[in-house]
N, C-alpha and C positions, 0 to 999 in steps of 0.2 A: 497775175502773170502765170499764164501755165505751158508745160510743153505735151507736144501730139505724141503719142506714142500709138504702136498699133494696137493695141488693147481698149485705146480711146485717151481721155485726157487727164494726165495726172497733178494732182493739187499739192503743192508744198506741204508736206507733214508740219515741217520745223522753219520758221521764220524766223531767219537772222538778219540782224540788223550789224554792219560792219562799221566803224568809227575810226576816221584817218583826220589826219590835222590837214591835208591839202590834195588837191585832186590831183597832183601828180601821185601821193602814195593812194588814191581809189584807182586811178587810172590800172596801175598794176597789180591791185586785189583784180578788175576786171577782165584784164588778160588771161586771168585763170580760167576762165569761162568762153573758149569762142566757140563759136556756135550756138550755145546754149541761147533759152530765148530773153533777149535783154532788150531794153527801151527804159524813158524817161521815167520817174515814181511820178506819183502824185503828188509828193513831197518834194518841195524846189529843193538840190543843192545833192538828188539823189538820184541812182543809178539801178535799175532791178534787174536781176539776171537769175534763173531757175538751173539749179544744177542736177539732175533726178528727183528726187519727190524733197529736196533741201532749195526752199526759197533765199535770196539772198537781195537787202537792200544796202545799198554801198552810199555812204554820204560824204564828204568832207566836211568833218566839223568845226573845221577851224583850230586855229595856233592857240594853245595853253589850256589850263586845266577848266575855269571859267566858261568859256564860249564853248570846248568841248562838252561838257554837263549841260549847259542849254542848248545848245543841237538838239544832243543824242535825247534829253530830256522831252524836247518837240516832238520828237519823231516815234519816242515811247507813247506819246500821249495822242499823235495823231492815230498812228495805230492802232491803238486799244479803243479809241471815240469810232473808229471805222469800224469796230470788232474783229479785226484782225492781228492779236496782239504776238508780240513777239516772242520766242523760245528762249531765245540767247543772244547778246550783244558781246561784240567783240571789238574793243580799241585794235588798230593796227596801225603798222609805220614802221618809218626806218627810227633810227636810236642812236646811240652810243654805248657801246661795248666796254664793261673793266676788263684791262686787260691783266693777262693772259687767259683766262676762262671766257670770254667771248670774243673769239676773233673776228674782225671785219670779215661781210659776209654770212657770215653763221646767224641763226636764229634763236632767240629765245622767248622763250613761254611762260608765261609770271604764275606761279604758283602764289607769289602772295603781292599785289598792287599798293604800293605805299605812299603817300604823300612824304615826300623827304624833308621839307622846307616849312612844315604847316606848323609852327607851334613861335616857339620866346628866345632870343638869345637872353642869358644871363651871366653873370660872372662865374658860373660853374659850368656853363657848356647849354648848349642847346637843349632845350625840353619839347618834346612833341607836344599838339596840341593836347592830344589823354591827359599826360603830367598835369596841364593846369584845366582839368577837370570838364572838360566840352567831347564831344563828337567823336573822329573816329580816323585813323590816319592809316590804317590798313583793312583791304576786301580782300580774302581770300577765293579764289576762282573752285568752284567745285573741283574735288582731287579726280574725280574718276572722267571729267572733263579735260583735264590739265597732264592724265596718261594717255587720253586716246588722241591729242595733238602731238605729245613730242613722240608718242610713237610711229603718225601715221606722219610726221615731216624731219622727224632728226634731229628736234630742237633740243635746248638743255633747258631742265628747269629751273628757278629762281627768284629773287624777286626784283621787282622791275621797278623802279625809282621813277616816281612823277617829282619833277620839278621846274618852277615856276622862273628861275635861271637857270638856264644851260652853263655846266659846269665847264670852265676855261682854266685853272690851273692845278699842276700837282697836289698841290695842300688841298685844293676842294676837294679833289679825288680821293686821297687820301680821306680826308674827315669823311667823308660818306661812306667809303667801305668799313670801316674803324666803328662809324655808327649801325651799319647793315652790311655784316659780313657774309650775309648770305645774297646780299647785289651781283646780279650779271647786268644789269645796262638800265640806264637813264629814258625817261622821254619828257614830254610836255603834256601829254592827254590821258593817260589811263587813269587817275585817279577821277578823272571829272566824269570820264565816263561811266567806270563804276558808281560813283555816287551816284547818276543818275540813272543807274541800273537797279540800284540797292531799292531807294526812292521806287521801283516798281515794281519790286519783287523777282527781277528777270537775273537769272544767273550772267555773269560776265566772265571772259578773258581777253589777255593780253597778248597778244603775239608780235615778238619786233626782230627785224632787220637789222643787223651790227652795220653802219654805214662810216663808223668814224669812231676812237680810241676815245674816251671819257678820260679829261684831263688836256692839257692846252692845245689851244685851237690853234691848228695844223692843219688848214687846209689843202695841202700839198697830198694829205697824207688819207682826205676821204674816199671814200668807195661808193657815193649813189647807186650811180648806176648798178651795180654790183647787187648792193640793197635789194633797191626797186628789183630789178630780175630772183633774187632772192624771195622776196614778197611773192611776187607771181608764181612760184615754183611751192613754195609752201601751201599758199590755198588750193593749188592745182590736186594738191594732194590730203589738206583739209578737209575741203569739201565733202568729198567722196565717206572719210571717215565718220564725219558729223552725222549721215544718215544712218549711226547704228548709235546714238549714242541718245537717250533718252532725257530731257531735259528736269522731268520727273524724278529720276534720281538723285538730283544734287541737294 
């Protein structure tokens, strides 16, 4: 996909690959983009849109950490067999904000992608998987990656909790900032995504939409919509800064 300019035709530098759990949050990465040139991928379940010389492939990857890492995992791999391999992937979505440092609404940028959930309970408290000597429960997003988003959208940085239950009461809430006191908000994708970034050597980030309070479920008391229009207002303004940021650096 390319757009016309009068100089002639300009070719995406930087191929981003975007990773949402459901096309209603691709839908609103998309509306950052109108006009821009956009149509179906190659790849079922994906959306391509050129923003200046920054390509962008938008997919929904499905609900939870699993089917997200095999998405995004397809889509690294169709790309690279095409040779057209990707710069940077980006999990995105609305979330769950701890409150009071992430209000509904607000944005946050995961400076460090954690699996919250992945390890042992024991009679001394929960052990990440690292403790009993396997794998890997946190991707950090390149730092100089993770200043040119919260600067070019206002986000806060943090770390952003993947978990495989969505957290429904005080005490969960509580245990998880207790265990990661450097959490601003919860999802269900970013660690699968990362994984499957790590897996190709492609730098990742995280970027999430505060749509609902982390701790009991209050549905009286969400913000989607809010969100999603959040979401779209962020990449509106992502975008734009990605085309100076070199993927080479990280």
């Amino acid at each position: 996909m390319v757009l016309q300019a009068e100089e002639g035709l300009i070719t995406p530098s930087v191929r981003v690959l975007v990773a949402t759990a459901v096309p209603a949050e691709r839908n609103a990465v998309a509306g950052a983009f109108p006009g821009a040139g956009a149509g179906e991928s190659a790849l079922p379940g994906t959306v391509r849109v050129v923003h200046a010389a920054t390509g962008f492939d938008l997919l929904a990857a499905g609900v939870g950490p699993a089917l997200a890492a095999a998405s995004t995992a397809t889509a690294l791999t169709a790309a690279a067999l095409a040779g057209r391999p990707y710069g940077l992937v980006v999990s995105a979505g609305i979330g769950g904000g701890f409150q009071p440092a992430a209000p509904l609404g607000s944005l946050v940028v995961a400076d460090a992608i954690t699996a919250a959930d992945l390890g042992a309970e024991t009679a001394d408290g929960f052990l990440p998987v690292t403790e009993l000597g396997f794998g890997t429960v946190t991707h950090r997003p390149p730092k100089s990656l993770v200043r040119v988003a919260c600067g070019a959208t206002g986000a806060r940085a943090g770390t952003v909790l993947t978990v495989s239950t969505v957290t429904g009461t005080a005490a969960r809430a509580a245990e998880l900032r207790d265990r990661h006191p450097g959490a601003l908000a919860e999802g269900m994708e970013g660690f699968g995504v990362a994984e499957a970034a790590a897996a190709h050597g492609v730098p990742v980030l995280e970027v999430r939409a505060v749509s609902n309070p982390v701790g009991p479920r209050d549905r009286a008391a969400w913000r989607i919509g809010d969100a999603l229009t959040a979401l779209t207002e962020a990449f509106g303004k992502l975008a734009p800064a990605l085309e100076s940021w070199n993927p080479h650096d990280h």
